[in-house]
Steps between C-alpha positions, in 0.01 A plus 500: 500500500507821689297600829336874418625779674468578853237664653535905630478336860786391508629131627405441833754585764677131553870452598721357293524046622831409615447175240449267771324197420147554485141250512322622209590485103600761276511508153692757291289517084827600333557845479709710751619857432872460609791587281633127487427186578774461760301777652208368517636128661671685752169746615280147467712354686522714799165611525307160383707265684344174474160619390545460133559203362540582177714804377539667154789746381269792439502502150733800542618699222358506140243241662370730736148582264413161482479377136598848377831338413350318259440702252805497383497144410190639257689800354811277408298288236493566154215331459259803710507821449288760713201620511356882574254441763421300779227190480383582877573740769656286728806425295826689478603520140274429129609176493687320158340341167720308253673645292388506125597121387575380889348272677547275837737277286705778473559603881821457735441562861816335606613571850239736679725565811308324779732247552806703474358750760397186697761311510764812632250551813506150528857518566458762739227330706686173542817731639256681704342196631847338558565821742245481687317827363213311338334192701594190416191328393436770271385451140633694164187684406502556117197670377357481147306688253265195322586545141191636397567808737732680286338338185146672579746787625715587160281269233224662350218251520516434089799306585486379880386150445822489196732646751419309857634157400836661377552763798399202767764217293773785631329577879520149538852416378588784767322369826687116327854678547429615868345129587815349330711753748331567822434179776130408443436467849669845577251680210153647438339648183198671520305563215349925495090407393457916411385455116307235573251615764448810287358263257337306705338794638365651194681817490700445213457241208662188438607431125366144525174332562425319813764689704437382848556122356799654290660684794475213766625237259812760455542567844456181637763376157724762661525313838595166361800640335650558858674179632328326742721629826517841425282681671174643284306795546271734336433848560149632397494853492288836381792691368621871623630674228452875504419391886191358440342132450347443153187416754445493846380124598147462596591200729730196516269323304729482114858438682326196680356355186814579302731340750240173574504486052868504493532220773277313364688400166833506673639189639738648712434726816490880508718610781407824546191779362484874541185676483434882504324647786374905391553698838169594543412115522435397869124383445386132498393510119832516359677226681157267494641297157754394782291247570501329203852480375617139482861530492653169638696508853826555374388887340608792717252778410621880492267767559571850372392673744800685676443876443666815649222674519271483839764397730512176652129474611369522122751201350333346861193546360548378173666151669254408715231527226730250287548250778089483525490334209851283406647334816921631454688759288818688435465882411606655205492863358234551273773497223881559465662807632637605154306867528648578881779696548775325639469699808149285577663174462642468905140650621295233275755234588444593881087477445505185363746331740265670820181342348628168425656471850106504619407267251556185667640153402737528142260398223688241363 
């Protein structure tokens, strides 16, 4: 998902890191405004240094919108046709019915283009690594849409529930062709929670009963289908289009339930969370739920908090009121940088490596 844009003050006045090894923990959510993923390696890599320890292409290209790309996996099927109006507000297009005498039975998703886009930066990241441009301990960062993103997305609800199974049969068979090709030990998939919390939050509707039960099983479902060394993560997130979350977050208190649900029917460990942080979020009541997330040892939490507005003092601000309440963290941007103009990227790079170099010990 995508960070909103920046605020009219500007970032705050940081130079750019050399990319020498820093002592605190970065983590990158996907999305990074460059014009190609060999781009975006070689900027990471210079100005993150050791700091991130896992590192995605950008989802550069047709990818940059997040599941935007999508659609056209919808508009291809014989079996929809399009609707005149939109279901909700927050959603791009009027999404797709079947087509008189269509049904599920009927659909071909085929390849969806994750793993093809995947699989080329993962190419480029092992050469990159090999030169000494990337770290070496580095992981593959491939971020995900779940499947019922760009169902909810492009499906009108008549014909979500008909739709999911098919859609996430293909999503699947494409993260299977990247774990078939890319060293599990030298991989991570995180999983983008967006759809989900909106639910889960009551602003839009769900077009099943029971959808907190429904939407952990799926999520948690999701996590088992990555093998056991690959690195698993799960992004939950507010959403930004038209630069703006769907709703600000009253407190920490859903991503710490969600996360402790999904853990809880998963018999393998999370490796890493991200959580968004609002920037005007530097009071105790929003990072309080801290205290109860029950993540086992091996979890590195993320907090979205990094924010180019304020200057260095306010993303200060907002970490000391997280570490009052959950002993160690890596920092995070609120989202991905898909809305920033390139130009940002160095300057947002820079602000994260200069806070996590005061963060302390790596959260490992």
């Amino acid at each position: 998902m995508r960070e909103a844009a920046p605020c009219p003050a500007g970032m705050a006045d940081i130079e750019p890191s050399s990319g020498s090894p820093g002592r605190g923990t970065v983590h990158l959510v996907g999305s990074v405004p460059l014009a190609t993923a060999e781009a975006v390696f070689d900027m990471v890599g210079s100005r993150l240094g050791t700091r991130c320890a896992r590192i995605p292409d950008g989802e550069t290209g047709p990818r940059g919108n997040w599941i935007a790309w999508q659609r056209d996996a919808f508009a291809v099927q014989t079996a929809l046709r399009r609707t005149e109006a939109r279901e909700r507000d927050y959603q791009l297009h009027p999404p797709f019915v079947f087509a008189a005498g269509a049904g599920a039975a009927d659909l071909e998703f085929g390849s969806l283009g994750f793993a093809e886009a995947a699989l080329r930066s993962w190419r480029l990241f092992a050469e990159r690594q090999a030169a000494g441009v990337l770290p070496e301990a580095a992981r593959f960062l491939v971020a995900f849409p779940t499947p019922f993103a760009p169902v909810y997305s492009f499906a009108a609800y008549e014909i979500q529930e008909a739709v999911y199974p098919v859609y996430a049969a293909a999503l699947l068979s494409e993260l299977g062709r990247i774990c078939e090709e890319v060293p599990h030990d030298r991989l991570a998939v995180q999983w983008d929670v967006a759809t989900e919390m909106s639910i889960l939050e009551e602003v839009y509707p769900a077009p099943f009963e029971n959808p907190r039960a429904v939407l952990i099983d799926r999520l948690a479902g999701l996590g088992r289908c990555v093998p056991a060394a690959v690195d698993l993560g799960y992004h939950l997130c507010y959403g930004s289009m038209n630069d703006r979350h769907w709703k600000e977050p009253e407190d920490l208190a859903l991503c710490v339930a969600v996360a402790d649900a999904i853990e809880s029917r998963l018999d393998r460990p999370i490796r890493f969370l991200h959580m968004p942080v609002p920037v005007d979020r530097a009071d105790d009541a929003y990072y309080a739920p801290l205290g109860g997330l029950r993540l086992g040892g091996g979890t590195e939490l993320f907090l979205g908090l990094v924010h180019d507005c304020g200057g260095i003092e306010g993303n200060r601000a907002r970490i000391a009121a997280a570490a009052k309440y959950h002993r160690s963290f890596g920092i995070a941007a609120e989202c991905g940088f898909g809305r920033r103009p390139p130009e940002a990227v160095p300057r947002l790079l820079a602000l994260h490596a200069a806070l996590a170099d005061g963060l302390g010990a790596p959260r490992r």
